[in-house]
Residue frames as qw, qx, qy, qz and C-alpha x, y, z in Angstrom:
[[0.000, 0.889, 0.459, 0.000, 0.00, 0.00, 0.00],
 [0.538, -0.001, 0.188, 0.821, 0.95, 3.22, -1.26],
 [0.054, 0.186, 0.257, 0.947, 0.16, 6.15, -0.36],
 [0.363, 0.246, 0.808, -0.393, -2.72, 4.45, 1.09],
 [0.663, 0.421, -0.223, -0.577, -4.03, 3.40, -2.41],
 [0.777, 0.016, 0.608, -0.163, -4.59, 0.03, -3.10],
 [0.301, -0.171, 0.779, 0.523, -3.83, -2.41, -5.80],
 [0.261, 0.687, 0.678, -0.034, -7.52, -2.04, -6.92],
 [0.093, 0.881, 0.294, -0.360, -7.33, 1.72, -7.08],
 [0.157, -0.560, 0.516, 0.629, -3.94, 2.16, -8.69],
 [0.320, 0.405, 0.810, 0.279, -5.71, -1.00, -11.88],
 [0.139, 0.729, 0.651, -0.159, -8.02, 1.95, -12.07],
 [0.007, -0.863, 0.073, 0.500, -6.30, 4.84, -12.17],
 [0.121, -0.526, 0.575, 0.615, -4.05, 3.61, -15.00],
 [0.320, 0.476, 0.743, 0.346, -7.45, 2.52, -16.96],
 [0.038, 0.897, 0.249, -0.362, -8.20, 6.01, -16.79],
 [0.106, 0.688, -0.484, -0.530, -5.05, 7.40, -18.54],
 [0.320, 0.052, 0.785, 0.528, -5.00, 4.40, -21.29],
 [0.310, 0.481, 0.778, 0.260, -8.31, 5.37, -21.93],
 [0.132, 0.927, 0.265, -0.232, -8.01, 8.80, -21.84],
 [0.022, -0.849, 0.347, 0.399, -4.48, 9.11, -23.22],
 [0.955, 0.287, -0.023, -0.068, -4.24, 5.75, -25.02],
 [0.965, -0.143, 0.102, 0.196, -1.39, 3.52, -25.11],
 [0.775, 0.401, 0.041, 0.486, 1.26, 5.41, -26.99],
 [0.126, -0.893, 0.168, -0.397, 1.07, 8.53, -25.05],
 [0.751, -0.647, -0.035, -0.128, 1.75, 6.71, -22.08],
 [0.748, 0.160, -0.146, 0.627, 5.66, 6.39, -22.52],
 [0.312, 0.615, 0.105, 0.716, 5.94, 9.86, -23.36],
 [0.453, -0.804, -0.048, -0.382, 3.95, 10.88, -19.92],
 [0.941, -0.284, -0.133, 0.128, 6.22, 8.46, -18.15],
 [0.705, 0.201, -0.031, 0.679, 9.17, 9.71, -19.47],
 [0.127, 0.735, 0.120, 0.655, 8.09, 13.27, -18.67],
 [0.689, -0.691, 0.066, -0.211, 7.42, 12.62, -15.10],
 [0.908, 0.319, -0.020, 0.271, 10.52, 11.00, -14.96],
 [0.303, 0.463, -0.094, 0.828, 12.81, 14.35, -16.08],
 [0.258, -0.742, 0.032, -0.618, 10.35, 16.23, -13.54],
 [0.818, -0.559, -0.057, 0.124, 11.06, 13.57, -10.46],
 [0.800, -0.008, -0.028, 0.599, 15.26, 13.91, -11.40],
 [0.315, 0.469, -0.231, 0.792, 15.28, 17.60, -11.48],
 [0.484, -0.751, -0.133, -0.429, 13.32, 17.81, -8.63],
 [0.907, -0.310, -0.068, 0.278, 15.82, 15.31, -6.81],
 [0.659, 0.274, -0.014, 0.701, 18.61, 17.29, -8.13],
 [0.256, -0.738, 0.037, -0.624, 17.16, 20.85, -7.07],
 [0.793, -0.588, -0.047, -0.154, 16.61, 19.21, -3.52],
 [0.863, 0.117, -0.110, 0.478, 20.44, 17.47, -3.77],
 [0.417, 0.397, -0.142, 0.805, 21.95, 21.02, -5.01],
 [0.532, -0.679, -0.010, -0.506, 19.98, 23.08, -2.03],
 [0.628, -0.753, 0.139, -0.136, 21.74, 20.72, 0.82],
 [0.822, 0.018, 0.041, 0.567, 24.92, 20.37, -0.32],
 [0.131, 0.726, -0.015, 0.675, 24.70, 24.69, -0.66],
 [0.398, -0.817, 0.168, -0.381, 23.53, 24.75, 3.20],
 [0.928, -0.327, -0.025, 0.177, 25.90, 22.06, 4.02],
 [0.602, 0.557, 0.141, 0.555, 28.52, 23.99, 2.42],
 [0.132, -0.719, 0.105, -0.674, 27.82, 27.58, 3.87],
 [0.677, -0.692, -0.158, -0.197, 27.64, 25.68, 7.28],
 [0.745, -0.554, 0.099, 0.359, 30.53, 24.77, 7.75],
 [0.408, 0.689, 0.094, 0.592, 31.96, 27.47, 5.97],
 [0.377, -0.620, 0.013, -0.688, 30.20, 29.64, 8.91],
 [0.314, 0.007, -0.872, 0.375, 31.56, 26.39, 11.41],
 [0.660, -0.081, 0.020, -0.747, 27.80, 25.95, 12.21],
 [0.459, -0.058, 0.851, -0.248, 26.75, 22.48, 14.09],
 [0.398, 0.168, -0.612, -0.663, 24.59, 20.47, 11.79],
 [0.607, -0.173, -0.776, 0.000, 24.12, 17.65, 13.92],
 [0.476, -0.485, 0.131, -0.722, 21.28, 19.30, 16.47],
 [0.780, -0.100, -0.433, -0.440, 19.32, 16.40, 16.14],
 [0.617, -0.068, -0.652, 0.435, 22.36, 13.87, 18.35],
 [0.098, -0.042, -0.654, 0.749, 22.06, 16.24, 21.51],
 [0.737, -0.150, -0.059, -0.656, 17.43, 15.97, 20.96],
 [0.826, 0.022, -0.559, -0.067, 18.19, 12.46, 20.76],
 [0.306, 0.159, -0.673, 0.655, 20.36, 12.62, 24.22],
 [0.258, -0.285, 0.096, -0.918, 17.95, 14.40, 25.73],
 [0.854, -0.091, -0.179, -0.479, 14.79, 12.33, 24.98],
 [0.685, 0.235, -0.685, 0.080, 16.77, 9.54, 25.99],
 [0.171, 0.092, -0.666, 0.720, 17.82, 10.55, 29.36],
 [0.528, -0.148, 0.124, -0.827, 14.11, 11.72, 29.75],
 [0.684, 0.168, -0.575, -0.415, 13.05, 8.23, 28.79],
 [0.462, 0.119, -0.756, 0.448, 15.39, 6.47, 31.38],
 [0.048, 0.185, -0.485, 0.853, 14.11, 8.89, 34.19],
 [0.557, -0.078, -0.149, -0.813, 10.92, 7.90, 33.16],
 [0.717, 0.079, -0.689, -0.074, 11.48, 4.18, 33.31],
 [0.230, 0.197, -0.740, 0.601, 13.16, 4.78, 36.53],
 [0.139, -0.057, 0.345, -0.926, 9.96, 6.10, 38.07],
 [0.835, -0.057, 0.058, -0.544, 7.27, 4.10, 36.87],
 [0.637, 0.114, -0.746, -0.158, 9.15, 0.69, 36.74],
 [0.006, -0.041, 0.905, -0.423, 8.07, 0.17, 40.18],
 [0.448, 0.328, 0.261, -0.790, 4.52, 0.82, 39.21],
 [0.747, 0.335, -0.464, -0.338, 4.45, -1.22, 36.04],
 [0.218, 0.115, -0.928, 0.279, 5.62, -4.56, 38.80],
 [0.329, 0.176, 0.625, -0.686, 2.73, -3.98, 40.62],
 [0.602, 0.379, -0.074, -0.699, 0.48, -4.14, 37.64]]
């Protein structure tokens, strides 16, 4: 499941475009979407390799995320600590 669309719905959707764009188009659409998914990947690509770039140009942390991840963690533990005598009783 994709996308949450089913194998039913997806049978459908691509009798829709044969029978509205018929069989030969359908390369052509394919091929168009295609170019538009790779420059879109590429746009995205060139865009964090610019702010990865300027960051540490500008010796700027990238890697927030490792001291959220500490955090929650330690929160996690303190949490365990505090109900794991409650969760014995239960």
């Amino acid at each position: 499941m994709v996308l949450f669309i089913g194998a039913p719905e997806v049978m459908i959707v691509l009798l829709i475009v044969v029978m509205l764009f018929g069989a030969d188009k359908i390369p052509e659409i394919a091929r168009g979407l295609g170019k538009g998914m790779r420059q879109i990947k590429d746009a995205t690509n060139d865009i964090k390799r610019e702010i990865n770039t300027s960051a540490v140009k500008h010796d700027i942390d990238l890697d927030v995320t490792k001291d959220i991840k500490k955090e929650i963690d330690s929160v996690k533990e303190n949490l365990d600590d505090v109900t794991g005598p409650i969760k014995r009783n239960f």
